[in-house]
mmCIF file of the N, C-alpha and C atoms, coordinates in Angstrom:
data_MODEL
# 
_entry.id   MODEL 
# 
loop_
_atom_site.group_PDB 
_atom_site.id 
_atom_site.type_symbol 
_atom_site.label_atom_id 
_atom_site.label_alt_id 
_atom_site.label_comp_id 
_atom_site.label_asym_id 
_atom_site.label_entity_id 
_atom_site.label_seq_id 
_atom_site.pdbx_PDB_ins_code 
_atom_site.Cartn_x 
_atom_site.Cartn_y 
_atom_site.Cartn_z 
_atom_site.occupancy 
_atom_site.B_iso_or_equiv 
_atom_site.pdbx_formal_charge 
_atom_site.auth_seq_id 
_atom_site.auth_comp_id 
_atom_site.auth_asym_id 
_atom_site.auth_atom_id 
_atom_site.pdbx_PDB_model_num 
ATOM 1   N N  . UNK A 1 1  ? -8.473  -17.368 -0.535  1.00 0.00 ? 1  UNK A N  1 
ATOM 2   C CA . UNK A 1 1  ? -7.566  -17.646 -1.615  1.00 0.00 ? 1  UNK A CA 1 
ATOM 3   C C  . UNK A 1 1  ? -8.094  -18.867 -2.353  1.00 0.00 ? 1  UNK A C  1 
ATOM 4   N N  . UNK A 1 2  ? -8.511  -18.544 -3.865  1.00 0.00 ? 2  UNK A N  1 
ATOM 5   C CA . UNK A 1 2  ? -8.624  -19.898 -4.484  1.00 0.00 ? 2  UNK A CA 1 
ATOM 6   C C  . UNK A 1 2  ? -7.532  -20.318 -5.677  1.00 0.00 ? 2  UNK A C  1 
ATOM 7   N N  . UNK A 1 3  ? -7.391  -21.690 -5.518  1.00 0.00 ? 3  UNK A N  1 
ATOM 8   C CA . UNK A 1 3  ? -6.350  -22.210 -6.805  1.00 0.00 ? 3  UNK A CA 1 
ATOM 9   C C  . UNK A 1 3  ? -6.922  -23.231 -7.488  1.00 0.00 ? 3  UNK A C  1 
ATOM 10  N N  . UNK A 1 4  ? -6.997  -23.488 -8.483  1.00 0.00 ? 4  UNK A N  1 
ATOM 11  C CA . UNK A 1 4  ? -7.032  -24.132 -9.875  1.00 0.00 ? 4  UNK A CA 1 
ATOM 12  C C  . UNK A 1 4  ? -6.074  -25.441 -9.703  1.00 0.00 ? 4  UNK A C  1 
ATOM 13  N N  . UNK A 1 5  ? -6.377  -26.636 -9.422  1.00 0.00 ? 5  UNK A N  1 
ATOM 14  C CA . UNK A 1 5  ? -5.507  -27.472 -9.847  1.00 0.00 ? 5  UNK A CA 1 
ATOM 15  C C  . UNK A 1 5  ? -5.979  -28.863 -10.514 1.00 0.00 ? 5  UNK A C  1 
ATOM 16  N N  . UNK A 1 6  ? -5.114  -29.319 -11.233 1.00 0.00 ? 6  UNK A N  1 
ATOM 17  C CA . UNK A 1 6  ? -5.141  -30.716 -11.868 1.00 0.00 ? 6  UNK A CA 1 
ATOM 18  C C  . UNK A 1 6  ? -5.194  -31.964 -11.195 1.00 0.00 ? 6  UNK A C  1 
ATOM 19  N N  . UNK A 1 7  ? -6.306  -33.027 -11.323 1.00 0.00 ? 7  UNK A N  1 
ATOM 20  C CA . UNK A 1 7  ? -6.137  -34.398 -10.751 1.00 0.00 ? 7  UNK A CA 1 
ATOM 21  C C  . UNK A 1 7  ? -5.104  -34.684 -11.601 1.00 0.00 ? 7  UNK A C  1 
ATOM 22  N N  . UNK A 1 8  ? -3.862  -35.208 -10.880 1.00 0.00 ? 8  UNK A N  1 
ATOM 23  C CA . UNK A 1 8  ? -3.015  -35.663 -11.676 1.00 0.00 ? 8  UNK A CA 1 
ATOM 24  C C  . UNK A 1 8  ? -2.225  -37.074 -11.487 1.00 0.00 ? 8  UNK A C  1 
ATOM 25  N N  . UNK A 1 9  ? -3.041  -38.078 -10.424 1.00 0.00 ? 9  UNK A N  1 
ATOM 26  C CA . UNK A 1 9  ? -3.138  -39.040 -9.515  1.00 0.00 ? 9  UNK A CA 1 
ATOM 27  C C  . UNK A 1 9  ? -4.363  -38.915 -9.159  1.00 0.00 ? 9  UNK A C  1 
ATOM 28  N N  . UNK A 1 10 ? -4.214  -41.001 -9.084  1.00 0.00 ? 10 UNK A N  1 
ATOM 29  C CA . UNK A 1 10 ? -5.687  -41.364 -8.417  1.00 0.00 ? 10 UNK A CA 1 
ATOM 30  C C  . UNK A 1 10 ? -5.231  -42.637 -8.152  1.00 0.00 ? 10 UNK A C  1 
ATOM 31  N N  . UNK A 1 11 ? -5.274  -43.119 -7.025  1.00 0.00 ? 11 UNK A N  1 
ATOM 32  C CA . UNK A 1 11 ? -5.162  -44.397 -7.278  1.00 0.00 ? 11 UNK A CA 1 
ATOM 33  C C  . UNK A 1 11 ? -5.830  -45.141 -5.892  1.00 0.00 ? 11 UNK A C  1 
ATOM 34  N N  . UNK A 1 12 ? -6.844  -46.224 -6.062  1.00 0.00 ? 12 UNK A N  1 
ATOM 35  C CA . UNK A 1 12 ? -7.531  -46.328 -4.895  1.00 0.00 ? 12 UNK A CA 1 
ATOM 36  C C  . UNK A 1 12 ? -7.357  -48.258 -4.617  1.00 0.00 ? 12 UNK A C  1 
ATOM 37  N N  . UNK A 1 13 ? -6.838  -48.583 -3.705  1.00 0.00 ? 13 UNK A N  1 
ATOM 38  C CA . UNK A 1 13 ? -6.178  -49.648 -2.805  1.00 0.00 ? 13 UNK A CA 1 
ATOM 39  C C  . UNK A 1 13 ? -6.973  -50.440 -1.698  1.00 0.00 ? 13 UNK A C  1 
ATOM 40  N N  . UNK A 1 14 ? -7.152  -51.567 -1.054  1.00 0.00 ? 14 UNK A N  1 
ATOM 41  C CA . UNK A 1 14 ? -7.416  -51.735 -0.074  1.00 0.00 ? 14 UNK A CA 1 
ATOM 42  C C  . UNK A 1 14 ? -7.224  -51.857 1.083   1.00 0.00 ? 14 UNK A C  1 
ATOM 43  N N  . UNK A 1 15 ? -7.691  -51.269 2.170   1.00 0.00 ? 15 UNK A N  1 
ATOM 44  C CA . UNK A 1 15 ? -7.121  -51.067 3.283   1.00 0.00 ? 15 UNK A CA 1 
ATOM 45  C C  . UNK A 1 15 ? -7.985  -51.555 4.615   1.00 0.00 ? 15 UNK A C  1 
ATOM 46  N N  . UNK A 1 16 ? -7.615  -52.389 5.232   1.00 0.00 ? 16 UNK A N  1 
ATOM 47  C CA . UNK A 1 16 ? -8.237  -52.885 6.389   1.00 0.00 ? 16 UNK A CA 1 
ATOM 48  C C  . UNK A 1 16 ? -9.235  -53.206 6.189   1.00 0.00 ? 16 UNK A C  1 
ATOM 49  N N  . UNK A 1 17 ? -9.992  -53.701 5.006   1.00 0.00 ? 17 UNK A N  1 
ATOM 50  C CA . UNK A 1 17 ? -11.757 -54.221 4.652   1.00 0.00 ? 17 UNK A CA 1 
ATOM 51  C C  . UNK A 1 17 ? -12.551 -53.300 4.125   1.00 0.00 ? 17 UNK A C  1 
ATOM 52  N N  . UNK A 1 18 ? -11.638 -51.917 3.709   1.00 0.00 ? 18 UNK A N  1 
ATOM 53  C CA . UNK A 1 18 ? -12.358 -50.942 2.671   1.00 0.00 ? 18 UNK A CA 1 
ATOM 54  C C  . UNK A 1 18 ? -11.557 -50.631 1.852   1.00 0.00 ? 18 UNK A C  1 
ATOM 55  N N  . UNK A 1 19 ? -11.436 -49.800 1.342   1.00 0.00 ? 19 UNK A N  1 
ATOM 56  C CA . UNK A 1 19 ? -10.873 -48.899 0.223   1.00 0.00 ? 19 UNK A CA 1 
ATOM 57  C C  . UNK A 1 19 ? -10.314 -47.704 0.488   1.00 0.00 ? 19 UNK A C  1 
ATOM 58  N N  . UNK A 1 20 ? -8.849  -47.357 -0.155  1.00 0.00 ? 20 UNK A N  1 
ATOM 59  C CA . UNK A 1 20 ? -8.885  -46.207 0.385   1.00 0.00 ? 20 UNK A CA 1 
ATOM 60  C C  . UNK A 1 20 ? -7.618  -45.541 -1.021  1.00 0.00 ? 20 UNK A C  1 
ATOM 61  N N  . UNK A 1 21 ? -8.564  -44.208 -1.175  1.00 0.00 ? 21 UNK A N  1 
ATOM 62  C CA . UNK A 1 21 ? -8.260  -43.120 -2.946  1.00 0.00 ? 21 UNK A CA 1 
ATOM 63  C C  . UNK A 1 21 ? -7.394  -42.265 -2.240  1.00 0.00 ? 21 UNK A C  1 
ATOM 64  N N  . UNK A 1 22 ? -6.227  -42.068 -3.366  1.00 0.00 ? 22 UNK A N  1 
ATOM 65  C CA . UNK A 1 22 ? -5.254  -41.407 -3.085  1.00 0.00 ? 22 UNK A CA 1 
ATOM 66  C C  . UNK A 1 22 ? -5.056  -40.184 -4.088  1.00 0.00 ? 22 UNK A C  1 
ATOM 67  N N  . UNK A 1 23 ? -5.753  -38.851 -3.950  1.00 0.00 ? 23 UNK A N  1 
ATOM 68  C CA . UNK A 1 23 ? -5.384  -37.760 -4.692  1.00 0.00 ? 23 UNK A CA 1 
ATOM 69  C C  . UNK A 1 23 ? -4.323  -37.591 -4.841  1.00 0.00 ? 23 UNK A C  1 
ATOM 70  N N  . UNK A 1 24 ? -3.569  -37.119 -6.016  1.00 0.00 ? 24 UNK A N  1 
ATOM 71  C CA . UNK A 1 24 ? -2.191  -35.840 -6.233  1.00 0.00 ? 24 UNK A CA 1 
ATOM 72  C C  . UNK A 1 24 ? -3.038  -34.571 -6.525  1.00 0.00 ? 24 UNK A C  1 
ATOM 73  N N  . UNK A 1 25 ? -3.009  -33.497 -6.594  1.00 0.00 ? 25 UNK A N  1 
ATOM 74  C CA . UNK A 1 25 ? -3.615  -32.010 -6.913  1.00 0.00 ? 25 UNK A CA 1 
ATOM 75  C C  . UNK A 1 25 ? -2.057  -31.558 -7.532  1.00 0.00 ? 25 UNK A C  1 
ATOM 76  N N  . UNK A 1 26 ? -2.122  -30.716 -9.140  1.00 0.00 ? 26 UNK A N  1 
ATOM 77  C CA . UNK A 1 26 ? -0.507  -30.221 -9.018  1.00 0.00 ? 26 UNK A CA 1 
ATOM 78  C C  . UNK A 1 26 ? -1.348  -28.456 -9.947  1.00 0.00 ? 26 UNK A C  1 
ATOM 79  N N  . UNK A 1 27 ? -1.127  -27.750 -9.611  1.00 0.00 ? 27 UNK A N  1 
ATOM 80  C CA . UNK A 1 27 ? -1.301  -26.261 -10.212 1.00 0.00 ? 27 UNK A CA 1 
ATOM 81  C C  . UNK A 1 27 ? -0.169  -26.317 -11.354 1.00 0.00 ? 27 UNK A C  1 
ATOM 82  N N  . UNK A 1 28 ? -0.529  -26.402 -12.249 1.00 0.00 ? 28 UNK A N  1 
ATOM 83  C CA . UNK A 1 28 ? 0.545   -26.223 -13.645 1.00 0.00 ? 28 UNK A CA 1 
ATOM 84  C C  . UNK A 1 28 ? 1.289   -24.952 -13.581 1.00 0.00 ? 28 UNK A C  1 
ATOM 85  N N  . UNK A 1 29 ? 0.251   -23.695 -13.155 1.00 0.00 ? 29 UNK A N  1 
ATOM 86  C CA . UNK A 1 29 ? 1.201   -22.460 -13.368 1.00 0.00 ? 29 UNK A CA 1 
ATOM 87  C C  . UNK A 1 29 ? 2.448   -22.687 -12.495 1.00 0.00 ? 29 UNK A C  1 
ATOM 88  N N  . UNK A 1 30 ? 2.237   -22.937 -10.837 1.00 0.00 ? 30 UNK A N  1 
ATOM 89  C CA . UNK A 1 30 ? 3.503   -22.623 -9.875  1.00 0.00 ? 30 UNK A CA 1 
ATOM 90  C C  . UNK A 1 30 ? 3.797   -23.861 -9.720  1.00 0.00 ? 30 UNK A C  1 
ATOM 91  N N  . UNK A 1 31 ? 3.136   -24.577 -10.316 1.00 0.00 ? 31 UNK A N  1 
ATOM 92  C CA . UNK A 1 31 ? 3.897   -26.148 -9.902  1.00 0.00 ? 31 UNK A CA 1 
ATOM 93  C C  . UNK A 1 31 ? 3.920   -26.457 -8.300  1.00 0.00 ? 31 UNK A C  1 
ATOM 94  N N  . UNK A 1 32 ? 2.880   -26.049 -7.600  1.00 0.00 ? 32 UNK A N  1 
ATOM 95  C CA . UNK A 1 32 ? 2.802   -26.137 -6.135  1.00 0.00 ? 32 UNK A CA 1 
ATOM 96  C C  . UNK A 1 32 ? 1.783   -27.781 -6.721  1.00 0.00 ? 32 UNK A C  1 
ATOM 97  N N  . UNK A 1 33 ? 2.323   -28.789 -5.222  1.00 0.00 ? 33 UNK A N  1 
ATOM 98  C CA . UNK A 1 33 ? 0.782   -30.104 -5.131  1.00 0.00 ? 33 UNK A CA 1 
ATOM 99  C C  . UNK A 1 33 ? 0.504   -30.271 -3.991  1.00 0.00 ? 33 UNK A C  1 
ATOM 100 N N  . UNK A 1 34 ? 0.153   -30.924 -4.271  1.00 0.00 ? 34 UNK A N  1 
ATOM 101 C CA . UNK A 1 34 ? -0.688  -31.466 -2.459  1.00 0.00 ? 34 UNK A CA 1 
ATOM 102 C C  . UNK A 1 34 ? -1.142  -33.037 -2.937  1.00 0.00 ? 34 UNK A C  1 
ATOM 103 N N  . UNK A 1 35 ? -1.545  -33.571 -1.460  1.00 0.00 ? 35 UNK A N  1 
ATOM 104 C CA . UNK A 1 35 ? -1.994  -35.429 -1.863  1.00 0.00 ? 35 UNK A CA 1 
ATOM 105 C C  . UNK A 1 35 ? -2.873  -35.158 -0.749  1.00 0.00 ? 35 UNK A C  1 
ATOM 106 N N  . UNK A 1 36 ? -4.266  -35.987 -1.234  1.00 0.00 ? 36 UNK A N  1 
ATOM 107 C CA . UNK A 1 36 ? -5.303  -36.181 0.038   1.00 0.00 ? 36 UNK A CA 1 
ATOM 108 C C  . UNK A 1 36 ? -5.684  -37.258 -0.185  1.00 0.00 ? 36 UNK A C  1 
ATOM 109 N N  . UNK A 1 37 ? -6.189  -38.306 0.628   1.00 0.00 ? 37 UNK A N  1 
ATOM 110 C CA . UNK A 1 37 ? -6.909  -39.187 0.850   1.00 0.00 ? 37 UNK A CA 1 
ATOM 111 C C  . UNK A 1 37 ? -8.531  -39.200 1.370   1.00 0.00 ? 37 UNK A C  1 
ATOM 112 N N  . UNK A 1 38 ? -9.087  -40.336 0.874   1.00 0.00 ? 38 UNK A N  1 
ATOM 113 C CA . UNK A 1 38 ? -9.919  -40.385 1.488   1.00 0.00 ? 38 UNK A CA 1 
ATOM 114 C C  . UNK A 1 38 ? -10.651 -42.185 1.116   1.00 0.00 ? 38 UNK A C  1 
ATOM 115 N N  . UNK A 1 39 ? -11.582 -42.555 2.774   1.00 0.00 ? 39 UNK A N  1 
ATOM 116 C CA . UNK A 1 39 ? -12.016 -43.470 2.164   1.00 0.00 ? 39 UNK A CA 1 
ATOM 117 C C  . UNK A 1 39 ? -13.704 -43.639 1.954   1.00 0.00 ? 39 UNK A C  1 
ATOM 118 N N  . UNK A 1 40 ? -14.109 -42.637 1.568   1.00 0.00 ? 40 UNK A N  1 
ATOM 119 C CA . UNK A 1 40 ? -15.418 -42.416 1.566   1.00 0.00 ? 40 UNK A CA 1 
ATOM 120 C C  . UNK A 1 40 ? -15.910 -42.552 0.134   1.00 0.00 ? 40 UNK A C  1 
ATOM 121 N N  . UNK A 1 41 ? -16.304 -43.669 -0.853  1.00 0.00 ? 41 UNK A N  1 
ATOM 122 C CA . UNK A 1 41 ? -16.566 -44.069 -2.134  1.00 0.00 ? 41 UNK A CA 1 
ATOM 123 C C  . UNK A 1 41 ? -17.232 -42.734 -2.686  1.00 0.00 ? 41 UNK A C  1 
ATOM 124 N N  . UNK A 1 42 ? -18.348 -42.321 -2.054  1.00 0.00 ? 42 UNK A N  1 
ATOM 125 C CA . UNK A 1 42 ? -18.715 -40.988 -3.216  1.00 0.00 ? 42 UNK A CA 1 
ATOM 126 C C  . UNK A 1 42 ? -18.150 -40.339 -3.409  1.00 0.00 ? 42 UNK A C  1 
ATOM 127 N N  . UNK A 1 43 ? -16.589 -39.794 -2.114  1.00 0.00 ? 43 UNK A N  1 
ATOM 128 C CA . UNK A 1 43 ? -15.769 -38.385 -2.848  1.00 0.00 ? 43 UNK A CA 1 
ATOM 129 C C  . UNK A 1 43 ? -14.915 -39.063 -3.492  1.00 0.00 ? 43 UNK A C  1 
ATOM 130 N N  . UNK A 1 44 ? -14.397 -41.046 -3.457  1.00 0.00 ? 44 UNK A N  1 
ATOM 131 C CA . UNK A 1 44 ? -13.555 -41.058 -4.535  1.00 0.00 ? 44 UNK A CA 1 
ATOM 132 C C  . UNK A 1 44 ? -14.081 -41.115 -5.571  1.00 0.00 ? 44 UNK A C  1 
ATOM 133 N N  . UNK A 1 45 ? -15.043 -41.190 -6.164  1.00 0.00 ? 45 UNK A N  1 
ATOM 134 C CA . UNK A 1 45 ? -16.025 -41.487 -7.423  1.00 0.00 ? 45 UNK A CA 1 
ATOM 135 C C  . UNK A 1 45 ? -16.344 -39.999 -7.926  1.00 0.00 ? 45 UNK A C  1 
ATOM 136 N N  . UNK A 1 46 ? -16.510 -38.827 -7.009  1.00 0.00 ? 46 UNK A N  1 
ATOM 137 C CA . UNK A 1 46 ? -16.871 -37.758 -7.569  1.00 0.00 ? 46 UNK A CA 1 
ATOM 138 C C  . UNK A 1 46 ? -15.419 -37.249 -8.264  1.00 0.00 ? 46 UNK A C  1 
ATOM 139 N N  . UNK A 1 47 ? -13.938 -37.746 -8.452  1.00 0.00 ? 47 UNK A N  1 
ATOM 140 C CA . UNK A 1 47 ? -13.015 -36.909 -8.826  1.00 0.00 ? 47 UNK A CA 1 
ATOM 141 C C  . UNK A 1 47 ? -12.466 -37.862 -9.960  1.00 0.00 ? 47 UNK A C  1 
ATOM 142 N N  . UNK A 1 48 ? -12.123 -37.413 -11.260 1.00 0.00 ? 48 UNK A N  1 
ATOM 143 C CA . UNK A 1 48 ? -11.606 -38.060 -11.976 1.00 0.00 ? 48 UNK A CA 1 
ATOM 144 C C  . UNK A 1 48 ? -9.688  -37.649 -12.606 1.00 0.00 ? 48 UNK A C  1 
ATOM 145 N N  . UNK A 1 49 ? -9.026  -38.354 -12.855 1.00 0.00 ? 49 UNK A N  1 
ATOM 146 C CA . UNK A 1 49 ? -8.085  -37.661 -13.267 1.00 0.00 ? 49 UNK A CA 1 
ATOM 147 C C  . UNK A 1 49 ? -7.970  -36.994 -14.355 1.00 0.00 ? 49 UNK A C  1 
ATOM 148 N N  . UNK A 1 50 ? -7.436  -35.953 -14.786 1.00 0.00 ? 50 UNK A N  1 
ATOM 149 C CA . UNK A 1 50 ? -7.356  -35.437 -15.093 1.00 0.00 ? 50 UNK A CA 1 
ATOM 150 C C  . UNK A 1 50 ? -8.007  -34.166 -14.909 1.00 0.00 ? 50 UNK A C  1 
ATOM 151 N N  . UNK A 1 51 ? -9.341  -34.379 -14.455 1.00 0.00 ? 51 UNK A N  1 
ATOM 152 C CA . UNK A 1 51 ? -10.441 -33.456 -13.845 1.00 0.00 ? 51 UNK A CA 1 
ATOM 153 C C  . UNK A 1 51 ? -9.437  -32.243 -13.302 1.00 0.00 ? 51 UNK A C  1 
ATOM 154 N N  . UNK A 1 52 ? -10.159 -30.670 -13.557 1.00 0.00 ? 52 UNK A N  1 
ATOM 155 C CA . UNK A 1 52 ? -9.825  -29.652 -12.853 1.00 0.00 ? 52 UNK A CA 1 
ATOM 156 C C  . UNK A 1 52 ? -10.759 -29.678 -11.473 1.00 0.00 ? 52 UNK A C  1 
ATOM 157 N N  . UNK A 1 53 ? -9.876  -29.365 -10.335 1.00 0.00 ? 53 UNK A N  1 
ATOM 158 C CA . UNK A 1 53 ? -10.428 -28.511 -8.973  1.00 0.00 ? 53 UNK A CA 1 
ATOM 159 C C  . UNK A 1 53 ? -10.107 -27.366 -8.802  1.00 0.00 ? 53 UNK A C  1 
ATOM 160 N N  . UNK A 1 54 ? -11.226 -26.574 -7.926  1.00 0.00 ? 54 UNK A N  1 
ATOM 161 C CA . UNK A 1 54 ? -10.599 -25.584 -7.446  1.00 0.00 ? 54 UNK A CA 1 
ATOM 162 C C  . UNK A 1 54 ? -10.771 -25.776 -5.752  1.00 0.00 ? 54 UNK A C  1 
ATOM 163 N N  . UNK A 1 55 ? -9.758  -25.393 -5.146  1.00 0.00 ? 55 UNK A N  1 
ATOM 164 C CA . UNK A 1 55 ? -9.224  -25.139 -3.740  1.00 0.00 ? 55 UNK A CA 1 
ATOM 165 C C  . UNK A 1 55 ? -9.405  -23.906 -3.341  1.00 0.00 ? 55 UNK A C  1 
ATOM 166 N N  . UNK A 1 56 ? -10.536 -23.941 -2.221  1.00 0.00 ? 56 UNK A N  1 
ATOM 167 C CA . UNK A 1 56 ? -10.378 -22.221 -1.240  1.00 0.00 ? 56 UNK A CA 1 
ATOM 168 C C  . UNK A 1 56 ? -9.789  -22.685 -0.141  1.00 0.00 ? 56 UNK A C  1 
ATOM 169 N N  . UNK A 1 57 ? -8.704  -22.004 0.637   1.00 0.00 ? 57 UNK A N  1 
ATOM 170 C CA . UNK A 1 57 ? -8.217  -21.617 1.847   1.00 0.00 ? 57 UNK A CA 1 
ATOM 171 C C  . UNK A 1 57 ? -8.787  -20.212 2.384   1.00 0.00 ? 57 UNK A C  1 
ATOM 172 N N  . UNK A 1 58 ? -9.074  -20.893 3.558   1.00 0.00 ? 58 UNK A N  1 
ATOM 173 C CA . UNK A 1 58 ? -9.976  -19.550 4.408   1.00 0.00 ? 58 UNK A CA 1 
ATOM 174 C C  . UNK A 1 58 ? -9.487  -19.675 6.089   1.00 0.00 ? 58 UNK A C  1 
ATOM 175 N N  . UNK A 1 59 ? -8.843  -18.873 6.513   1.00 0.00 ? 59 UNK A N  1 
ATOM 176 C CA . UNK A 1 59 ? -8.878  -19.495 8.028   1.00 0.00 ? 59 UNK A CA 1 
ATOM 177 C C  . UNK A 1 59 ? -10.367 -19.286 8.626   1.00 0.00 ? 59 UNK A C  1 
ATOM 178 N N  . UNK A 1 60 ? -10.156 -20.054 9.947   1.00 0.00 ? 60 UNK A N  1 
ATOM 179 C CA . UNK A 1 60 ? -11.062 -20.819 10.508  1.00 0.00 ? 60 UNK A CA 1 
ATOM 180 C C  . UNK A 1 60 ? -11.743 -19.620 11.191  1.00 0.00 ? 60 UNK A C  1 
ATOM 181 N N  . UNK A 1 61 ? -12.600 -19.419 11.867  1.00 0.00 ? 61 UNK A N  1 
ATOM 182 C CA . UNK A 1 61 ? -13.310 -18.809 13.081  1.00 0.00 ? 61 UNK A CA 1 
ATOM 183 C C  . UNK A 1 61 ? -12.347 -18.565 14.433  1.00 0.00 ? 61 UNK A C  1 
ATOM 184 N N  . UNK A 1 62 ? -11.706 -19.652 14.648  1.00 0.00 ? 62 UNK A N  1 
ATOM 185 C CA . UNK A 1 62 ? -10.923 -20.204 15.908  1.00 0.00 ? 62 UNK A CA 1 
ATOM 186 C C  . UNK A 1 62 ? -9.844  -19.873 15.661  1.00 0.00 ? 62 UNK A C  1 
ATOM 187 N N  . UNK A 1 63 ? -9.091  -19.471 15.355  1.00 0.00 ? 63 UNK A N  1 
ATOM 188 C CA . UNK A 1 63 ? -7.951  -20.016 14.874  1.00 0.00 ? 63 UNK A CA 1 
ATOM 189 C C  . UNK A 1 63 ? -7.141  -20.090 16.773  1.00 0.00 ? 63 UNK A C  1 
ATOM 190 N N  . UNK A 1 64 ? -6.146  -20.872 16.415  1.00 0.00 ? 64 UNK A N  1 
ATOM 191 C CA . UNK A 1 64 ? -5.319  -21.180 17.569  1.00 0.00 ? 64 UNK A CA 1 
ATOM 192 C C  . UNK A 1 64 ? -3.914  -21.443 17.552  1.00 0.00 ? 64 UNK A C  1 
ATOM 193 N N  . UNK A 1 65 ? -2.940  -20.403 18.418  1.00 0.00 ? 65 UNK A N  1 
ATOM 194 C CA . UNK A 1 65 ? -2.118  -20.764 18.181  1.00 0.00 ? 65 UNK A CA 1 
ATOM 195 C C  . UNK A 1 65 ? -1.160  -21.203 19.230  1.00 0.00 ? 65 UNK A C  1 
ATOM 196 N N  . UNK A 1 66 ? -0.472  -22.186 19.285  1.00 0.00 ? 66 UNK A N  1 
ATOM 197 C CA . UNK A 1 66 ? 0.169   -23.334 20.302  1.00 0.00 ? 66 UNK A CA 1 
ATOM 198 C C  . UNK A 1 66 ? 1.853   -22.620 20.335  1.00 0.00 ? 66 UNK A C  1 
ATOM 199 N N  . UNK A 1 67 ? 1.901   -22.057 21.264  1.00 0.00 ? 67 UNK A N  1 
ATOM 200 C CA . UNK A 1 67 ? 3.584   -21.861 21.555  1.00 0.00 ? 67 UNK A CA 1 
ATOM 201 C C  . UNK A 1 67 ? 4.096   -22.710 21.534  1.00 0.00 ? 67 UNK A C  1 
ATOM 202 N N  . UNK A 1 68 ? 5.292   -22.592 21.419  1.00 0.00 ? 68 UNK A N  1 
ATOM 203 C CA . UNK A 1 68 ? 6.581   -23.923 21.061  1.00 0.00 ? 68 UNK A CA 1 
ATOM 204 C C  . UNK A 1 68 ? 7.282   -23.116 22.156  1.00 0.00 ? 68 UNK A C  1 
ATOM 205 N N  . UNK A 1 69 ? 7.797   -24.126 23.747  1.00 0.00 ? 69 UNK A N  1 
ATOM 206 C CA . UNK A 1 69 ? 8.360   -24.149 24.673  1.00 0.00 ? 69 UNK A CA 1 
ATOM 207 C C  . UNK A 1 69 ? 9.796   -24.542 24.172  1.00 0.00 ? 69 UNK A C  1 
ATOM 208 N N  . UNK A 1 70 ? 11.058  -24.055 24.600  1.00 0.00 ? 70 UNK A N  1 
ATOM 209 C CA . UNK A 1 70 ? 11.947  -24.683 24.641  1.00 0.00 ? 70 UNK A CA 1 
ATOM 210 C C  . UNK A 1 70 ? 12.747  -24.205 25.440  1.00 0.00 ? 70 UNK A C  1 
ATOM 211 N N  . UNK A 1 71 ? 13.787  -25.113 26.520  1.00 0.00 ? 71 UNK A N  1 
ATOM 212 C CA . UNK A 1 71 ? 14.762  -24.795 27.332  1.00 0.00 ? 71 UNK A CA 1 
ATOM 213 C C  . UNK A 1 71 ? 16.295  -25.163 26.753  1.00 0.00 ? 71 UNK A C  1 
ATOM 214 N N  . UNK A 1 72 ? 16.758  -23.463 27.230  1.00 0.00 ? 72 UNK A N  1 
ATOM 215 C CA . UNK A 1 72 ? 18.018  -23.041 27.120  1.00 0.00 ? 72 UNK A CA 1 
ATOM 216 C C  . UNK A 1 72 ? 18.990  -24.283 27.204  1.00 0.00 ? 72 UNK A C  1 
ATOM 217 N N  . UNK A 1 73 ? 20.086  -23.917 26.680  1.00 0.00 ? 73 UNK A N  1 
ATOM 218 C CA . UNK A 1 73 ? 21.110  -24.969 27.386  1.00 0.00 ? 73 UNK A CA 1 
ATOM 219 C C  . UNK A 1 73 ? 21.458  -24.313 28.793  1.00 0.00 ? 73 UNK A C  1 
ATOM 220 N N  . UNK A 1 74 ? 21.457  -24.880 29.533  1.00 0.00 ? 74 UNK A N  1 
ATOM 221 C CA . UNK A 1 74 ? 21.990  -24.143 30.814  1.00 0.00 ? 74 UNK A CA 1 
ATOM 222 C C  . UNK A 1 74 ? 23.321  -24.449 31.297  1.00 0.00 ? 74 UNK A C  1 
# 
């Protein structure tokens, strides 16, 4: 699945003796966003706002899935 979205936030801060960039992503059509971080200077430098991305979701190779245990009231 790929989506199209807008830098629509950026804002990069200091944190513990580095830096650290704060994405918004917002898809105009469904109005779905997301926020990522990162503190690695070339991927904050490679994204500008306003800039278009596109996003693939792919599951993994692995995938895994973790039951959720829960006890009854007794």
């Amino acid at each position: 699945m790929k989506r199209t979205f807008i830098t629509n936030g950026k804002i990069t801060y200091p944190q513990n003796g580095h830096a650290l960039t704060a994405f918004t992503f917002i898809n105009q059509q469904t109005g779905d966003m997301f926020n990522i971080s990162t503190n690695d200077e070339a991927e904050a430098n490679s994204i500008d706002y306003g800039q278009e991305v596109t996003i693939e979701v792919t599951p993994t190779d692995n995938p895994k899935v973790t039951p959720i245990i829960s006890k009854g009231e007794e």
